[in-house]
MITORVEX-645389 format. One line per 3 residues: number of its first residue (from 1); for each residue y, x, z of N, C-alpha, C. Coordinates in steps of 0.05 Angstrom, whole numbers. Layout:
<sites>
NUM = Y X Z Y X Z Y X Z; ... $
</sites>
This chain:
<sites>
1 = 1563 1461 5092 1588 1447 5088 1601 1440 5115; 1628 1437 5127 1644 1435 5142 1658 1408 5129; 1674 1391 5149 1681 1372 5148 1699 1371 5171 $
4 = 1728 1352 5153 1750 1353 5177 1757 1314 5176; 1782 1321 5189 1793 1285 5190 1818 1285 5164; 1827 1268 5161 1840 1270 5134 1870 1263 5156 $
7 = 1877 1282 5158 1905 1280 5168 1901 1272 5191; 1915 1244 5207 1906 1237 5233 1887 1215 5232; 1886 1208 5204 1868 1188 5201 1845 1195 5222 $
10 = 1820 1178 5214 1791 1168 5234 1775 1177 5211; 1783 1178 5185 1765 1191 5154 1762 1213 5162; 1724 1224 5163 1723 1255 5156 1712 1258 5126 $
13 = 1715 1278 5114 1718 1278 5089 1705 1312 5092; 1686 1318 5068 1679 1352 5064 1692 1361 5064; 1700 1391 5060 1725 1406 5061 1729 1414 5030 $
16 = 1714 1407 5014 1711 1410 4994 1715 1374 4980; 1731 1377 4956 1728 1344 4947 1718 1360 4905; 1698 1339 4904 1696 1350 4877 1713 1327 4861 $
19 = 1729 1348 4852 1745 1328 4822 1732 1317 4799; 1733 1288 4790 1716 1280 4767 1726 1279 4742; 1751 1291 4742 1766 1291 4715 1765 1301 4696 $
22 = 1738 1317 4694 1723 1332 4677 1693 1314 4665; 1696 1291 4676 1670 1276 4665 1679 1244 4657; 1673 1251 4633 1681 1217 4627 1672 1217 4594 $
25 = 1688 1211 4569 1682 1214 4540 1696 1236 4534; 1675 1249 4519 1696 1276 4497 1708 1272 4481; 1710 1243 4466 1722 1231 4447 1758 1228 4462 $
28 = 1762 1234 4484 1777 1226 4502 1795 1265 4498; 1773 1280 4510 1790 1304 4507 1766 1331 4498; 1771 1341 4489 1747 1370 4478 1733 1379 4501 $
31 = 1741 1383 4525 1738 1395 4548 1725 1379 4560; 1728 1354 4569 1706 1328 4577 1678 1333 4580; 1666 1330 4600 1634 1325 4591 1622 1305 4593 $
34 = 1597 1300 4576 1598 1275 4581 1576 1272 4603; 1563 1236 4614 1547 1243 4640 1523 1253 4646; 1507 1254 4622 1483 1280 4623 1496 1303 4632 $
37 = 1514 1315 4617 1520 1346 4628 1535 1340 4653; 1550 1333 4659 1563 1323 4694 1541 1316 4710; 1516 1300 4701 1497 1296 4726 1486 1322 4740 $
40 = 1482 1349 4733 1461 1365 4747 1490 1370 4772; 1516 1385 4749 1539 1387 4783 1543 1367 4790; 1543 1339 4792 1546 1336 4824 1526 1335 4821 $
43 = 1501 1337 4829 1479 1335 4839 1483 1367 4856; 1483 1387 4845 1491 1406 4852 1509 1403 4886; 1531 1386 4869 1549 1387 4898 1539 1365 4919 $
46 = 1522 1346 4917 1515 1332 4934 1499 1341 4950; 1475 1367 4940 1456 1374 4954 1468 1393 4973; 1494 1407 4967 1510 1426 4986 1533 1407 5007 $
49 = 1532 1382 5010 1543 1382 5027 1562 1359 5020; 1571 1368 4990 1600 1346 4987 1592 1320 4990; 1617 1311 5003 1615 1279 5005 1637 1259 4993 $
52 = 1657 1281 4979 1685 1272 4974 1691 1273 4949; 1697 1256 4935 1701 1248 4908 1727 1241 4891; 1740 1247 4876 1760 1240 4869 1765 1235 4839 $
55 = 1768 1210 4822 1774 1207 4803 1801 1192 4802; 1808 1188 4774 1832 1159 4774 1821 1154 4748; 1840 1123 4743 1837 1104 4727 1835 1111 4699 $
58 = 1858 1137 4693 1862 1136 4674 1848 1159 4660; 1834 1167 4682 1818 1198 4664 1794 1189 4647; 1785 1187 4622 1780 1186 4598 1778 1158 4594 $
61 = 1803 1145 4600 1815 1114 4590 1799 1099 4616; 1779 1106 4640 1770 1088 4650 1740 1106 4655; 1736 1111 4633 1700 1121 4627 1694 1140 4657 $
64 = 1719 1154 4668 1704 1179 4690 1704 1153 4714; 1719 1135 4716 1708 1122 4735 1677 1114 4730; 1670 1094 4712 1647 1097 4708 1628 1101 4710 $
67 = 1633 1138 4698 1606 1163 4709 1606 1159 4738; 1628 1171 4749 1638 1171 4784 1621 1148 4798; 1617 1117 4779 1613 1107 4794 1578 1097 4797 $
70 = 1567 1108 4771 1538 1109 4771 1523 1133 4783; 1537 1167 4780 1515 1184 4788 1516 1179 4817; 1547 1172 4832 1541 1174 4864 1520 1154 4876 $
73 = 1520 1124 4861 1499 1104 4863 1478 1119 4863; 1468 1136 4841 1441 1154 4844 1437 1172 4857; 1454 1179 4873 1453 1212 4888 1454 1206 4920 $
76 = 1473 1181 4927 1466 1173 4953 1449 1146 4955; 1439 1144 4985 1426 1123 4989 1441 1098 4998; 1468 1106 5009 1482 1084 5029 1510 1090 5004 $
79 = 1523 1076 5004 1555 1073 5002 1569 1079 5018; 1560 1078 5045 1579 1098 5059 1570 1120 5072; 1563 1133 5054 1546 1162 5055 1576 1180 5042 $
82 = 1594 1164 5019 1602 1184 5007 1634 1183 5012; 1657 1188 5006 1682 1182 5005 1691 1174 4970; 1704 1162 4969 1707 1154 4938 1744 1154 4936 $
85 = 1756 1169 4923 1772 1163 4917 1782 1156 4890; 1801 1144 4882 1817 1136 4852 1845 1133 4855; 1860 1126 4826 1883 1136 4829 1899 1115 4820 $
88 = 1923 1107 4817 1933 1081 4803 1964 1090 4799; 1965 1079 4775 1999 1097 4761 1999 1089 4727; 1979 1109 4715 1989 1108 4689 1977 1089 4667 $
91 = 1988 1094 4645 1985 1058 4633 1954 1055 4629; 1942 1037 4623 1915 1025 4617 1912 1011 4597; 1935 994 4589 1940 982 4571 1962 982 4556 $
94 = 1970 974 4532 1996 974 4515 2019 954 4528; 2004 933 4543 2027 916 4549 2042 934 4577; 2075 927 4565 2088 932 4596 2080 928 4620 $
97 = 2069 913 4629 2058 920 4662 2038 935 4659; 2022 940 4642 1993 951 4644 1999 980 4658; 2022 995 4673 2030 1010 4682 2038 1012 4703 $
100 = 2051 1039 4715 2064 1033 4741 2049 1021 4774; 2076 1019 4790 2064 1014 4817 2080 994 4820; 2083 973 4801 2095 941 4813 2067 920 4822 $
103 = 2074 907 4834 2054 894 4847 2035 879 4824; 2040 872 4812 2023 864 4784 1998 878 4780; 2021 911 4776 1997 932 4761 1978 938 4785 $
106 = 1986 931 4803 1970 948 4826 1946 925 4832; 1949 898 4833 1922 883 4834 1915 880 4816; 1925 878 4790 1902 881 4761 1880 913 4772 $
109 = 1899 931 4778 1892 962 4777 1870 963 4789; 1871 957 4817 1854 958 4839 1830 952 4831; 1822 919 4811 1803 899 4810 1791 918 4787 $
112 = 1802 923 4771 1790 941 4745 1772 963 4757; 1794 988 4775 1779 1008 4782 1754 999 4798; 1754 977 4815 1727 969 4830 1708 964 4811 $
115 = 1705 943 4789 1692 943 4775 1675 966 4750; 1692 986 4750 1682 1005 4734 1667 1027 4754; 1676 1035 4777 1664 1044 4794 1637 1030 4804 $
118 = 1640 1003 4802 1615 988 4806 1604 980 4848; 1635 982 4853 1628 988 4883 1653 960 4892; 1649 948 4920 1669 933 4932 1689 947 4953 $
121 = 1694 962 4945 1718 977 4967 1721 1006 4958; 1747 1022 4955 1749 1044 4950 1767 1054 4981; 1753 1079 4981 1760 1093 5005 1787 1110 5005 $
124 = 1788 1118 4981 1820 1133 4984 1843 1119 4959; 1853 1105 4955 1868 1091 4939 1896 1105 4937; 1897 1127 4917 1922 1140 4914 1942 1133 4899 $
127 = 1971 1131 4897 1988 1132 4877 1983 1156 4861; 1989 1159 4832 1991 1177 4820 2011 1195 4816; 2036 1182 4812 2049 1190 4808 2073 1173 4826 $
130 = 2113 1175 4828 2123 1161 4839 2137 1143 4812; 2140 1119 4817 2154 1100 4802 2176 1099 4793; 2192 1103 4784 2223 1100 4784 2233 1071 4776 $
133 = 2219 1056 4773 2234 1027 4757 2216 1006 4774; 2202 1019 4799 2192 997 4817 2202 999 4843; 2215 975 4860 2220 980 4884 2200 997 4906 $
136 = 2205 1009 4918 2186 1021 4939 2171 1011 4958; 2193 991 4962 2182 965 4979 2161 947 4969; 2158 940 4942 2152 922 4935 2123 948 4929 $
139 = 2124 970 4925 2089 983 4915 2078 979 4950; 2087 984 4970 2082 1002 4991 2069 960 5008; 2088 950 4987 2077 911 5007 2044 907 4997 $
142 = 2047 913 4969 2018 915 4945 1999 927 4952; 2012 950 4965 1984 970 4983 1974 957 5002; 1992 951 5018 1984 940 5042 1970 921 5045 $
145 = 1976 900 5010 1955 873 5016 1927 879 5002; 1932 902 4986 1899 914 4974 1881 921 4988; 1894 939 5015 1888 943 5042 1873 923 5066 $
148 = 1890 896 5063 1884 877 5083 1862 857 5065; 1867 863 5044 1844 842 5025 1814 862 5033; 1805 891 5041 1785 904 5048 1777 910 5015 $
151 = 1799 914 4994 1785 932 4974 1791 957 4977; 1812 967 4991 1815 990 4990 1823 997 5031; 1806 1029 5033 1809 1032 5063 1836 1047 5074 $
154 = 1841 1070 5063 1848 1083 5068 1877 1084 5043; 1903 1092 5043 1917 1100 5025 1937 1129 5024; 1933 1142 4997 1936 1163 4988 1970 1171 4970 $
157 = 1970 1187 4965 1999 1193 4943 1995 1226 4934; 2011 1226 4915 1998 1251 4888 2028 1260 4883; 2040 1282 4880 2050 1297 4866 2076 1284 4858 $
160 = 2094 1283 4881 2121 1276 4879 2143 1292 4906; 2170 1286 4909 2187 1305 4916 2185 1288 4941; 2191 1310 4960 2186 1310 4994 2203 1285 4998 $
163 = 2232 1285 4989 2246 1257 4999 2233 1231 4986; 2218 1231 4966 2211 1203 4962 2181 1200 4967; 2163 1218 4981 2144 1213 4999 2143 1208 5022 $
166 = 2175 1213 5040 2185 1210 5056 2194 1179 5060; 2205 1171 5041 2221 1143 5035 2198 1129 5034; 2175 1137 5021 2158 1110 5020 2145 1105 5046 $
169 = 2137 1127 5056 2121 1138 5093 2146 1117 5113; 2173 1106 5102 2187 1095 5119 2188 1073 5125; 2190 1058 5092 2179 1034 5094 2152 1015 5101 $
172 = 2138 1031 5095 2103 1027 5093 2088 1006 5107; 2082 981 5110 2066 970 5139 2044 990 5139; 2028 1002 5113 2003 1016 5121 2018 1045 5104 $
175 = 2014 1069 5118 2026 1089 5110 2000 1106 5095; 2014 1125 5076 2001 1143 5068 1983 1169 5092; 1957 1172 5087 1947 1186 5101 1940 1215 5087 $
178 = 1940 1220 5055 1938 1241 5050 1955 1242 5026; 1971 1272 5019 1977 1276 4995 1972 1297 4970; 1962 1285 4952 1946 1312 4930 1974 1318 4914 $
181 = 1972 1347 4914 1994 1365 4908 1983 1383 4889; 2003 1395 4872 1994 1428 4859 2004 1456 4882; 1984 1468 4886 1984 1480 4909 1964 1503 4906 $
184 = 1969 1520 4894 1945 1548 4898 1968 1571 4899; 1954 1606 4903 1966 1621 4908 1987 1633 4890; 1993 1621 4867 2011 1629 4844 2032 1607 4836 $
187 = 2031 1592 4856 2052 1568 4853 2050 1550 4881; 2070 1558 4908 2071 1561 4929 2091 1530 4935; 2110 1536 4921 2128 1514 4923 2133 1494 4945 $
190 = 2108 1477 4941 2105 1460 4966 2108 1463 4985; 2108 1490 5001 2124 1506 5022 2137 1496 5026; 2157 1485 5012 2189 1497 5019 2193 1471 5033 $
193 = 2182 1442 5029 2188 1416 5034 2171 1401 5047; 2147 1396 5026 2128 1369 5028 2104 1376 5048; 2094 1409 5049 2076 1407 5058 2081 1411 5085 $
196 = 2112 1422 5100 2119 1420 5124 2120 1395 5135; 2125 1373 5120 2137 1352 5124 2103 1335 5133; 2082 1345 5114 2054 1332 5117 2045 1342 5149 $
199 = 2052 1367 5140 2041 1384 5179 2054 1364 5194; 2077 1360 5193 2096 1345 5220 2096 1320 5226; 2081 1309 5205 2071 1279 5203 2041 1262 5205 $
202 = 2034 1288 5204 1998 1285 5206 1986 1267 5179; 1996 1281 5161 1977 1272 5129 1963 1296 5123; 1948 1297 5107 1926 1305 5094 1936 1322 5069 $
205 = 1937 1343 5063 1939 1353 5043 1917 1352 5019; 1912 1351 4997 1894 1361 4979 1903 1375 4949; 1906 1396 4953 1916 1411 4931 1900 1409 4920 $
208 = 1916 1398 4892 1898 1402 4870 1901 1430 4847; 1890 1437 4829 1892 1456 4810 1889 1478 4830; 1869 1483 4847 1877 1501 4874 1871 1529 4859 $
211 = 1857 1528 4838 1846 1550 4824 1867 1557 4803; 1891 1552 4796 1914 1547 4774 1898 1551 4749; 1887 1521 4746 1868 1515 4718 1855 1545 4707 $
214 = 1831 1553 4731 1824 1575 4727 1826 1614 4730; 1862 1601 4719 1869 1634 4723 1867 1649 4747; 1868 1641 4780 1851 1640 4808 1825 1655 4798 $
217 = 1809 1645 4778 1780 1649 4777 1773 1666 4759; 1788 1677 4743 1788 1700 4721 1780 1677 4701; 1776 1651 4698 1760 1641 4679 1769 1642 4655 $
220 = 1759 1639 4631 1763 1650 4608 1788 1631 4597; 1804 1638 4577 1832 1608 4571 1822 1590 4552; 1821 1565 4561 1818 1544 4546 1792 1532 4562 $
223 = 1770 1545 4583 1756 1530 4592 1759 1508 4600; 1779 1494 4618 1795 1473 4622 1818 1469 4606; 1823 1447 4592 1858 1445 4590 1861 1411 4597 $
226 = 1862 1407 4624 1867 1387 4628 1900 1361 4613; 1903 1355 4613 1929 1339 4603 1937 1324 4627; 1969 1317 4608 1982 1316 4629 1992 1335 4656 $
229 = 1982 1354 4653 1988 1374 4677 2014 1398 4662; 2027 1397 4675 2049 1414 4652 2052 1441 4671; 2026 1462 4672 2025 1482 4684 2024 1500 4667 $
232 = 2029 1536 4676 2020 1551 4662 2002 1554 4655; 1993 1568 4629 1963 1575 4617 1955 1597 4623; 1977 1620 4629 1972 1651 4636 1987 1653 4661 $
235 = 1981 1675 4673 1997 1684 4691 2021 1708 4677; 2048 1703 4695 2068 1718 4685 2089 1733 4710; 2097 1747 4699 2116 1761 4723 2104 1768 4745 $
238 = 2114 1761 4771 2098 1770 4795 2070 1755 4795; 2053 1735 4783 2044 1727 4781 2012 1749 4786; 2016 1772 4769 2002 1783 4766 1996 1809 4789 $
241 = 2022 1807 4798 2021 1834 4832 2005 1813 4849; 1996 1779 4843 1987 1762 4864 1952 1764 4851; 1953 1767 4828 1926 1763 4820 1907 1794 4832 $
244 = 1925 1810 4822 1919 1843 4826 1912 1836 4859; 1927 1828 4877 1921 1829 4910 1898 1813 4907; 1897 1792 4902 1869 1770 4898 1844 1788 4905 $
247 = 1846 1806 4872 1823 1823 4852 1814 1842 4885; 1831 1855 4893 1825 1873 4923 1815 1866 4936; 1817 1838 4950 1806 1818 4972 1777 1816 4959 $
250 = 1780 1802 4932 1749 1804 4927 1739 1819 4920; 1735 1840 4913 1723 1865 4909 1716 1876 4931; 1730 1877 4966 1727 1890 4982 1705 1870 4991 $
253 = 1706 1848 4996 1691 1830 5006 1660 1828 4987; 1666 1828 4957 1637 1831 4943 1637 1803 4936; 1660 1786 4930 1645 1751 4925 1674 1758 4910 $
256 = 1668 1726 4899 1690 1732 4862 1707 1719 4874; 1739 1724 4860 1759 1717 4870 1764 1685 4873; 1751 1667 4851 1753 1644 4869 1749 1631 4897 $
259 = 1716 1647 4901 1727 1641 4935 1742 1649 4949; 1750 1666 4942 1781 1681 4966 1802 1658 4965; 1805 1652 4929 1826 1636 4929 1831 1617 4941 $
262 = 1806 1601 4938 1795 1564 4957 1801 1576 4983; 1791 1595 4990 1782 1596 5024 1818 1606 5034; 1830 1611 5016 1862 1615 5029 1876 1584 5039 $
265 = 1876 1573 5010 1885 1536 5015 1871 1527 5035; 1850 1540 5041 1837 1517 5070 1848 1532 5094; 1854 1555 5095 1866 1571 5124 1906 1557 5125 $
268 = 1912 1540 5101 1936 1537 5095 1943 1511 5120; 1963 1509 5135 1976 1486 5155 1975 1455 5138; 1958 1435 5149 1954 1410 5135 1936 1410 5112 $
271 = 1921 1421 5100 1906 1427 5078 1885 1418 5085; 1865 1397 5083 1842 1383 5085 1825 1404 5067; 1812 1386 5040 1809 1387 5022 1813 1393 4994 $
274 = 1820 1417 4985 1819 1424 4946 1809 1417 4931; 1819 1397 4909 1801 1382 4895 1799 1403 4874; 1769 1406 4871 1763 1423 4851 1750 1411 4836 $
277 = 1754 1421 4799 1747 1408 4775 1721 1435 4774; 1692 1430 4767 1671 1444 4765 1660 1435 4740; 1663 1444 4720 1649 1444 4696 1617 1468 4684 $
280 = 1612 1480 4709 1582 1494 4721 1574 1497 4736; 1559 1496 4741 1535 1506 4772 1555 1525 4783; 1556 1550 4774 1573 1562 4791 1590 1559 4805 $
283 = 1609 1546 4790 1636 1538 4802 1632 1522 4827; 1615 1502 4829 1610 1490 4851 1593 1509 4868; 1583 1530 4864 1568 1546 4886 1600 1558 4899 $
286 = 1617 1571 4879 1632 1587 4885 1656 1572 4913; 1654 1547 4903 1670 1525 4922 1653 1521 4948; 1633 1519 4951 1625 1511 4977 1627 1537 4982 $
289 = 1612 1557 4982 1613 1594 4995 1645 1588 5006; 1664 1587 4988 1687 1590 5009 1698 1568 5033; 1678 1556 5036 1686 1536 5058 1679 1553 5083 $
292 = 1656 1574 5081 1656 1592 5115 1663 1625 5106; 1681 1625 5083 1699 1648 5086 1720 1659 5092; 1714 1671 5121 1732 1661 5146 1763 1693 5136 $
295 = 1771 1695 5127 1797 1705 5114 1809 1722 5142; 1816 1744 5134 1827 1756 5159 1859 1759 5159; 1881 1751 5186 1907 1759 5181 1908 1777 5160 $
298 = 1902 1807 5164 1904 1817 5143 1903 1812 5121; 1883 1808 5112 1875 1796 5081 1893 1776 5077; 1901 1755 5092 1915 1728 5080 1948 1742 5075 $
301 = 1957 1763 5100 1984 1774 5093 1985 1797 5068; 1962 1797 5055 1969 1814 5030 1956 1793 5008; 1956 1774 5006 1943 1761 4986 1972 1738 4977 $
304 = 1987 1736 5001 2009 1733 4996 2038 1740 4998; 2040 1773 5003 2065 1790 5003 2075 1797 4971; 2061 1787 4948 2067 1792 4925 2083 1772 4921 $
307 = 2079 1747 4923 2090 1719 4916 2128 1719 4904; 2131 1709 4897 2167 1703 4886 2172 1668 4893; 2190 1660 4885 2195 1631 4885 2195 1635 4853 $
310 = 2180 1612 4852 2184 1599 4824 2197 1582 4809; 2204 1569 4788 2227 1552 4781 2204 1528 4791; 2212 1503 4794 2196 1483 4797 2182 1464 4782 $
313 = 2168 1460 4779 2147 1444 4761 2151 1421 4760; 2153 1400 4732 2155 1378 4731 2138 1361 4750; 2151 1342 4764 2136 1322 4776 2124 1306 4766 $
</sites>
């Protein structure tokens, strides 16, 4: 395993982050596993290296914090052996605040996620999503005092438009140091704005869905169907002149196209970490192998000469 800094931060973090949003109750979603079947991968990914973790609040009502926060108790010896991140945004509860990034929801939010995690400080404390009905000022003052209170170290942001990751990076006493994005080789987008704007600013990228829920991986449809993610299920249009280039890279090389895929997002400007969702042994073998799959000009300029712009994806 290889390990970088998370933007200009002083955090080094694996280059690999395993996503936990695949472990929590199945009563929650079909796809879910529950923490017997989640314990052997990460165990898997701990013995290769990973140190970087990422759940949120709301993935199976609370429960993946939970898991998140008992197997790493069992798998490391220290607490600060590992990176922990979580996420804060969507509702928890029926009442009106139980949502959002107004200062309310964010110290109820904070105190909950510590407690289910079972730990006194979280290392990466992300927004989920952006607010529309909360001042900016008033989430970014909330951070800052979740920050200065020492429950949370470091702060994060998820999957919103370049000018209002920009606007919040302005106000900020403590600024965002990394941002998780949808970002793999069949939906580029981020290009055009946010991820220049991360290079020029020294944040942290972490694409998520780096594998586009699979289709990256040949994996079969329906093995994941995460929610809430309003992505394609198939590939369409040029989509497929990008998969076909993929299929070449790995075939010539002899390793399956997911690692080509991973190992492209890490050769990408500002790109830390790909949070990847592993629901088998494999998958997590297939994730670390591409952390020293060193990609050649060549190969990276035909893996992306197929590409189109795409319409843009709900935020």
């Amino acid at each position: 395993m290889l390990y970088a800094r998370l933007g200009n931060s002083g955090l080094r973090v694996s280059r690999i982050a395993l996503g936990m949003m695949s472990y929590g109750d199945p009563a929650t979603d079909s796809w879910v596993l529950p923490e017997e079947r989640a314990e052997p991968i990460v165990r898997r990914a701990v013995e290769a290296g990973v140190t970087f973790f990422d759940t949120a609040d709301m993935y199976s009502n609370g429960v993946s914090e939970e898991v998140t926060g008992r197997l790493l108790a069992k798998f490391f010896a220290r607490r600060d052996d590992y990176v922990l991140a979580t996420k804060v945004f969507y509702p928890m509860t029926p009442d009106p605040n139980g949502r959002g990034l107004s200062r309310k929801h964010i110290m109820d939010a904070v105190d909950a996620s510590l407690a289910r995690l079972g730990t006194d400080h979280i290392d990466l404390y992300q927004i989920h999503r952006w607010d529309d009905f909360t001042p900016i000022e008033e989430t970014m003052s909330a951070l800052h005092d979740v920050v200065r209170a020492g429950k949370v170290r470091y702060l994060g942001a998820s999957l919103m438009r370049a000018w209002q990751f920009a606007t919040a990076q302005f106000v900020a006493p403590t600024r965002f140091v990394s941002m998780q994005t949808r970002y793999n080789l069949v939906y580029r987008e981020e290009e055009r704005e946010m991820i220049p704007f991360c290079a020029d600013r020294g944040v942290g990228v972490l694409p998520y869905s780096p594998l586009a829920r699979g289709v990256l991986a040949a994996r079969p449809p329906g093995t994941v169907t995460p929610r809430l993610l309003a992505e394609p299920r198939t590939p369409a249009g040029n989509d497929v002149d990008v998969l076909n280039a993929l299929r070449v890279v790995a075939e010539a090389r002899g390793v399956p196209a997911a690692q080509v895929a991973l190992a492209w997002t890490m050769r990408k400007p500002a790109v830390v970490a790909p949070v990847v969702g592993a629901t088998t042994l494999g998958q997590v073998d297939d994730a670390v192998a591409s952390v020293e799959l060193a990609l050649t000009d060549q190969e990276l300029t035909a893996l992306e000469a197929p590409y189109r712009s795409h319409e843009l994806l709900p935020y």
